[in-house]
N, C-alpha and C positions, 0 to 999 in steps of 0.2 A: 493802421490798416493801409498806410503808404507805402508804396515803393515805384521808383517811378521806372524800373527796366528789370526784371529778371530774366536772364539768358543763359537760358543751362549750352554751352557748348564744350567739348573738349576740355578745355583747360577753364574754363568759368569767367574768364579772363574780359571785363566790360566796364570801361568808366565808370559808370554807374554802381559798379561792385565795387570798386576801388573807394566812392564816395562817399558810402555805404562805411566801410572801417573807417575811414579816413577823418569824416566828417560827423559820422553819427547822424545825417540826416534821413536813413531812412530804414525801415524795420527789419529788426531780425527774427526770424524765423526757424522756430524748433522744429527739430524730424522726429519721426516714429520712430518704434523700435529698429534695433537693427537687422537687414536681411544676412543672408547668408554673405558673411565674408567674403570680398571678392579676392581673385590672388595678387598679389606684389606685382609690383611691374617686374619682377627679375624670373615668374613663372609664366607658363602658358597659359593662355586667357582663353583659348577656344575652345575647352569644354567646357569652361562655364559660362560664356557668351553663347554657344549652343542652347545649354543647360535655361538659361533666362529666355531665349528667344523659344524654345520648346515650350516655355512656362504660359506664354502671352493669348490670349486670343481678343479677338475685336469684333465686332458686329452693329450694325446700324439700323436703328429701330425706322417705321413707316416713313416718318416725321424728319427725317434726315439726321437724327443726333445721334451720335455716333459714342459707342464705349472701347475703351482699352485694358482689356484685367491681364493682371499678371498672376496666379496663383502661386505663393509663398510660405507656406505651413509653418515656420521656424519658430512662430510667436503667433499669442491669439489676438494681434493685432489687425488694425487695416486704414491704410492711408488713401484720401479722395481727394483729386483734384478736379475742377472746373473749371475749362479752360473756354472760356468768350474769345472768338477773336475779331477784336474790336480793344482800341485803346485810343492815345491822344491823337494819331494821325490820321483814323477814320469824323476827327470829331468836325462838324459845319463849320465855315468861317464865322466870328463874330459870338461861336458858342466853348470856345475852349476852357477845358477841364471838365466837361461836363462826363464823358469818361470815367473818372475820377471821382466824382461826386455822386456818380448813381452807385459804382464801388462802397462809398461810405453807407448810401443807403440801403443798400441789399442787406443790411444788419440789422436795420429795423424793424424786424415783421412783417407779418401774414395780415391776412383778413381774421386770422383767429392767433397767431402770437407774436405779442407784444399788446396787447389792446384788451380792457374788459367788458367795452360794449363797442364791438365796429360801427354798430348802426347809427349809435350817437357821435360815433368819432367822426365817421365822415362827413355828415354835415356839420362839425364842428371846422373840421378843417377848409371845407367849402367855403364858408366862413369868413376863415381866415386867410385864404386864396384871394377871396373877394374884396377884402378891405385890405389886403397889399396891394394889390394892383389899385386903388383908389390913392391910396397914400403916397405909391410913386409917381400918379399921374399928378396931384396935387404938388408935388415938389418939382416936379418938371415944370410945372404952369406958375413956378415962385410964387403960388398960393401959402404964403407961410404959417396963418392963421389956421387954414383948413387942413394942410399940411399936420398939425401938433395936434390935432383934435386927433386925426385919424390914426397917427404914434399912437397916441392913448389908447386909442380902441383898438389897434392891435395887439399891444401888450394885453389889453384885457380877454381876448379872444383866443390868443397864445395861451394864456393860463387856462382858457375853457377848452381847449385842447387836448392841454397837459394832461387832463386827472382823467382820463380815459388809456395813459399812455403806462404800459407795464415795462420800464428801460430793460432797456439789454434782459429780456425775455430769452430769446434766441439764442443769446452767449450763454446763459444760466441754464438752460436746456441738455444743451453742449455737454459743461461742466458734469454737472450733477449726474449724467449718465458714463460718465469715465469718456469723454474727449479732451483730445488736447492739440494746439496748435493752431487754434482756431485763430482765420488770418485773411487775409485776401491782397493783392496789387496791382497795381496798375501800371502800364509801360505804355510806351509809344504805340507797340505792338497789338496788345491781347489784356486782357483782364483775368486775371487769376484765383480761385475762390481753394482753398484747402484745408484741413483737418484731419485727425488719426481718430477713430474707433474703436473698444474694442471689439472683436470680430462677430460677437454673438449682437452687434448694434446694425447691421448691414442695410435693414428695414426702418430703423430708425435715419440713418442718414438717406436712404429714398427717401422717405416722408421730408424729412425738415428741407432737404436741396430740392428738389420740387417743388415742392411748394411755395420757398421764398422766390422763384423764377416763374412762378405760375400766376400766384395771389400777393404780389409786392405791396406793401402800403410804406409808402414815402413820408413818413408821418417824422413831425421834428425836422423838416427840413429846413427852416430860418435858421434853426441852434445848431445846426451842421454844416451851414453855409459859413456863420462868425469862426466855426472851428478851423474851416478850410482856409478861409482869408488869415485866420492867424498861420496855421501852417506855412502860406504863400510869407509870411513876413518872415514867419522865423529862418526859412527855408532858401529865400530870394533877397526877398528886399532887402534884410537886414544880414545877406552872409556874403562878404566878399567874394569869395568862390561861387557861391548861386548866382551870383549877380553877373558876373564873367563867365559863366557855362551860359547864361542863357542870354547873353550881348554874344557869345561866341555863336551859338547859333542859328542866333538871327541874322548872322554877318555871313555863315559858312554857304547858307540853303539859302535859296532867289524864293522859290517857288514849293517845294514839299514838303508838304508838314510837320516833317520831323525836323523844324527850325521852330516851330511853336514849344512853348510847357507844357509837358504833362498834368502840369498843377493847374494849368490857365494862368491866362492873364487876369490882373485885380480887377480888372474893371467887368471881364467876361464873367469871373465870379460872381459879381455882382448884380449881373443883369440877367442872369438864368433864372427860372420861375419853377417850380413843379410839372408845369404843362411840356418844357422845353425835356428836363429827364425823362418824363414818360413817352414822348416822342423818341425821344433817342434810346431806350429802353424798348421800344414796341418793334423798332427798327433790328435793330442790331441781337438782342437775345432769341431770338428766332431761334428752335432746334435745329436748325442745320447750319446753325452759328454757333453750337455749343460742343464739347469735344471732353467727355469725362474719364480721367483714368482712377482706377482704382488698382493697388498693388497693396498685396497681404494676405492675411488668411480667410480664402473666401473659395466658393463653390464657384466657377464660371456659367455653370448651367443657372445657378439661383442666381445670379447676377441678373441675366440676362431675362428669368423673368419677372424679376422685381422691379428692371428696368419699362420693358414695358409696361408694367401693373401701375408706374407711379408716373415716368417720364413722357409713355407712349398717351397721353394724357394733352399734351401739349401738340394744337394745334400746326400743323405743316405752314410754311408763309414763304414767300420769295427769296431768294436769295439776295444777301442785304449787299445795298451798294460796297462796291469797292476804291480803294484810292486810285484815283486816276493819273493824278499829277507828277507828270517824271521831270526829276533834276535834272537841268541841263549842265553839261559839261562846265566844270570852271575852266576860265581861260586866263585869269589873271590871279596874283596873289592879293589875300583881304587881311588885314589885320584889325583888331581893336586892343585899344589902351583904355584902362579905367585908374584913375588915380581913385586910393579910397586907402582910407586907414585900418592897412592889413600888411600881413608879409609878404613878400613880391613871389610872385608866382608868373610864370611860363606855360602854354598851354601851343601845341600847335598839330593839326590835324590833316589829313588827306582826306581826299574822296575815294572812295574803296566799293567794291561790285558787295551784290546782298549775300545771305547764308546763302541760298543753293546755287552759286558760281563756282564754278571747276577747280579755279583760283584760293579758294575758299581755307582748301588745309593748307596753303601757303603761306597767308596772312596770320593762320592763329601761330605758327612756324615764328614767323618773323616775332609778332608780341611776346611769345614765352621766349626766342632769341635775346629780346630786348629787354625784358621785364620782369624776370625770370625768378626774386630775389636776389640773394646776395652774388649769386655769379652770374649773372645777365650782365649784359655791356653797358647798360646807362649806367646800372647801378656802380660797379667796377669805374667806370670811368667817370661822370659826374661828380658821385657820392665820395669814392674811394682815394681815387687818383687825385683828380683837379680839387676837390672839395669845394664844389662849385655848387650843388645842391645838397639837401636835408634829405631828398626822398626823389625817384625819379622811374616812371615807368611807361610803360606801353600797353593799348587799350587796341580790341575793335569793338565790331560791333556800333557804334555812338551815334543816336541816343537809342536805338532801335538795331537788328539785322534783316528783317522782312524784307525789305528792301533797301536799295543801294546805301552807303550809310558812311560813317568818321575812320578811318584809323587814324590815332589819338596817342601824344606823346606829351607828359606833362612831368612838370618839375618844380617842387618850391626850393625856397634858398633861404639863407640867413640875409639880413636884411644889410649887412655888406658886400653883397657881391652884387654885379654888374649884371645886367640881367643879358648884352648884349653878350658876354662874353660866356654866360651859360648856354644862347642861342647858337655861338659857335660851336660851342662842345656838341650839343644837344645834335648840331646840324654834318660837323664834322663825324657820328657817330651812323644817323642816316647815312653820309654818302657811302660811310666804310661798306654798307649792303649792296650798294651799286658797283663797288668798285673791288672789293675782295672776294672771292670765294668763303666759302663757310667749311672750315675743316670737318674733315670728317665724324673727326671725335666731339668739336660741339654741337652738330647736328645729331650725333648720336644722343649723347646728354638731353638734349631739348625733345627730340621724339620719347625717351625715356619718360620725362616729365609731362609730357601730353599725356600719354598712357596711363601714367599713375592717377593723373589729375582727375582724367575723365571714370577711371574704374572709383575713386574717393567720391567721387558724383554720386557714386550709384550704389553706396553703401547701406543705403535706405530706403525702405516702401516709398517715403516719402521725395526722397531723391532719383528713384527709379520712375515714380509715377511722374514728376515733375520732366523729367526728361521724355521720356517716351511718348507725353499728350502733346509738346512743345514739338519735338521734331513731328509729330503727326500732325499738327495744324502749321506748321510753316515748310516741310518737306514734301508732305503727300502720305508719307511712309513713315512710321516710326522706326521702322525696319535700318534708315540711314542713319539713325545714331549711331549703331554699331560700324558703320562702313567707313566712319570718319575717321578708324584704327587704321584700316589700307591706304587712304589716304593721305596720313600724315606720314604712313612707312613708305609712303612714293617720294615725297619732297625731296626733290635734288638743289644740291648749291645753287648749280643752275638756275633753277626755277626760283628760288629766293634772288638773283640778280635780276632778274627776267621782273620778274613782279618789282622788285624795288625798283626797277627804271622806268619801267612805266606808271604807275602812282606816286613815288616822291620826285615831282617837279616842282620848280618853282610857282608856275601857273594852277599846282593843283594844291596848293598848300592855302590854308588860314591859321593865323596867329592871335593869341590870344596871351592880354598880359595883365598883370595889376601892378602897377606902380605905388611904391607907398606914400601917401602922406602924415604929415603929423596931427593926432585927432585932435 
């Protein structure tokens, strides 16, 4: 139930996606059935880009939360998403991952599923709240004696917990009534909750998502806490690449929180409490913090009053803080070097404006230019040509696009080549943007492949609703997904020089390497 960036844009195109195949480190994710077939990029898209925006409607209940349906008959399917927007960069200093860790929770149950007596659970758990925080004040105070008595007593207490506790209730719910997909992630950005239906379950998914955002019980939180720290290990500590993404940046960002983990840091992992989630859960899941699409076979009218019958339930509250903190310009170049026993990898990144910058279909221009597969320019030239890397491509977006954020060129190698002489290539390939025009015919090619990329997005309930809540909570309008089509059909050579010269300077660059050693 990890993922630490999902970014439906145009071409899909985000480190984090990349890291995703690459690395295996973070989840994959099944779509519903399929929507109506969109057309090839080599036909006309504007009756059936009509055709879907015809389909859409939206409405926002008292309470400020807000729905997106798409109606889709094809299949008696139905995909929902939940879109929080709130992720690792809204999270308080000294509490990171917490994000992420009420994500894991939200799977735990209700006041009535997962539990067979709440009544006795929560003072059990009371309990066990009460004699942690006893046991870590006691090892803070190098009380060692009093310290081990009170271990003891919280294993025993944990166990009086437990037997009130029905696991993965919620998921078996799911199941057994024909769902699938059941999932959720966490980015910098937003928190993501999703699942398909099928369509006669419509009432059933109001009840169960309601209600785990109404009546949460955080129950198992010690045994989801060792899960997440192991995560952090497998994911960080112990993976040369995690270890270099997240030294890169820490190095790239002074100041904005998208230089912290999504995951947390181990030690902030460590020192979150129960009290600390539901603070931050009280905070930030407010309905007019919440943003639901549903795409599939459904009534828009019965949508809308099932929504209020189960959601219009949920209390109105303020509107939850926002990130303040803006990156200041870099002025100088930063590098980091990590010797570690791995294969030498290359990483090096720009500073780049957020999604909704003018600038915007420029950038994704440039990465599919760069990154393209087998006919992109790193790849051709790195991979092909010099045989100076194994794999080589171009990223935005990183770690987040909400706000200002990475473009991202990275490359491994075989562990005889010079890593200085792949930085020429790699840097030699940059300036060719600065200093060449872009032919016609591969700017043609590259708009081509945004087109397709972006209609392959949306081949799904599940990939249409994903996009549509995404650009509604970071656009204003889900209306702009579609407009990111004229957008990339504007991109002139021009404009890809223009852009290249003002973001790839030296001053705005960070570097990122792994040097190998022998283990």
């Amino acid at each position: 139930m990890f993922s630490k960036n999902y970014r439906y844009k145009g071409n899909c195109r985000s480190l984090t996606a990349a890291l995703l195949l690459i690395f295996s480190i973070w989840s994959i994710f099944p779509l519903s059935a399929l929507a109506k077939n969109p057309p090839d990029s080599s036909q006309s898209i504007t009756p059936y880009l009509e055709r879907v925006i015809n389909q859409v409607t939206q409405f926002r209940l008292d309470n400020g939360m807000k729905f997106i349906v798409l109606e889709n008959r094809d299949a008696p399917v139905v995909s929902f998403v939940t879109y929080a927007d709130v992720g690792g960069a809204d999270e308080p200093d000294g509490k990171t991952g917490v994000a992420h860790f009420l994500e894991h929770l939200a799977f735990k149950g209700t006041t009535r599923i997962g539990t067979t007596d709440y009544a006795a659970e929560k003072q059990a758990l009371q309990k066990l709240d009460q004699i942690h925080a006893q046991w870590q004040a006691a090892k803070q105070a190098n009380n060692t004696g009093e310290a081990n008595k009170l271990a003891a007593a919280f294993q025993t207490q944990q166990a009086e917990a437990e037997k009130y506790v029905k696991r993965n209730e919620f998921g078996r719910i799911v199941e057994t009534q024909g769902g699938e997909g059941l999932n959720a992630q966490t980015s910098s950005d937003a928190t993501v909750y999703f699942y398909s239906f099928p369509s006669n379950k419509l009432e059933l998914w109001m009840s169960l998502e309601s209600e785990r955002f109404l009546e949460p019980v955080f129950r198992e939180f010690y045994k989801e806490q060792e899960v997440i720290l192991e995560e952090r290990r497998m994911r960080t500590d112990n993976s040369p690449i995690g270890r270099l993404v997240e030294s890169f940046l820490d190095t790239a960002y002074t100041v904005h929180p998208y230089k912290r983990p999504v995951i947390g840091y181990n030690q902030d992992i460590r020192d979150l409490d129960p009290a600390d989630v539901k603070a931050f859960f009280q905070q930030y899941y407010s309905p007019n913090n919440l943003t639901v699409a549903i795409a599939g076979d459904v009534n828009p009218a019965e949508v809308k009053r099932l929504a209020q019958e189960y959601f219009g339930r949920f209390p109105a509250q303020p509107q939850p803080p926002k990130v303040t903190k803006v990156e200041p310009p870099q002025t100088e170049p930063k590098e980091v070097t990590l010797q570690l026993a791995s294969q030498p990898w290359y990483i090096v990144g720009f500073h780049r404006p957020e999604l909704t910058h003018p600038d915007n279909a420029v950038y994704e221009v440039i990465a599919t230019l760069m990154s393209d597969g087998r006919t992109s320019r790193l790849y051709k030239s790195l991979v092909e040509e010099k045989r100076l890397a194994l794999g080589a491509q171009g990223f935005n977006g990183f770690p987040g696009d909400k706000f200002p954020n990475i473009m991202l060129f990275y490359a491994t190698t075989p562990p005889n080549v010079n890593l200085e002489d792949l930085e020429a290539a790699m840097n030699a390939e940059i300036d060719r943007l600065q200093n060449e025009p872009v032919s016609q015919e591969e700017l043609e090619r590259v708009k081509n492949n945004l087109r397709a990329d972006l209609l392959r997005g949306l081949d799904s309930n599940m990939g249409m609703a994903r996009a549509l809540v995404e650009y509604e909570a970071k656009t204003g309008d889900w209306r702009n997904l579609f407009k990111t089509l004229d957008q990339y059909a504007a991109v002139t050579p021009a404009d890809i020089q223009r852009v290249a010269r003002e973001t790839f300077t030296p001053e705005n660059r960070t570097i990122g390497k792994i040097i190998p050693v022998a283990k």
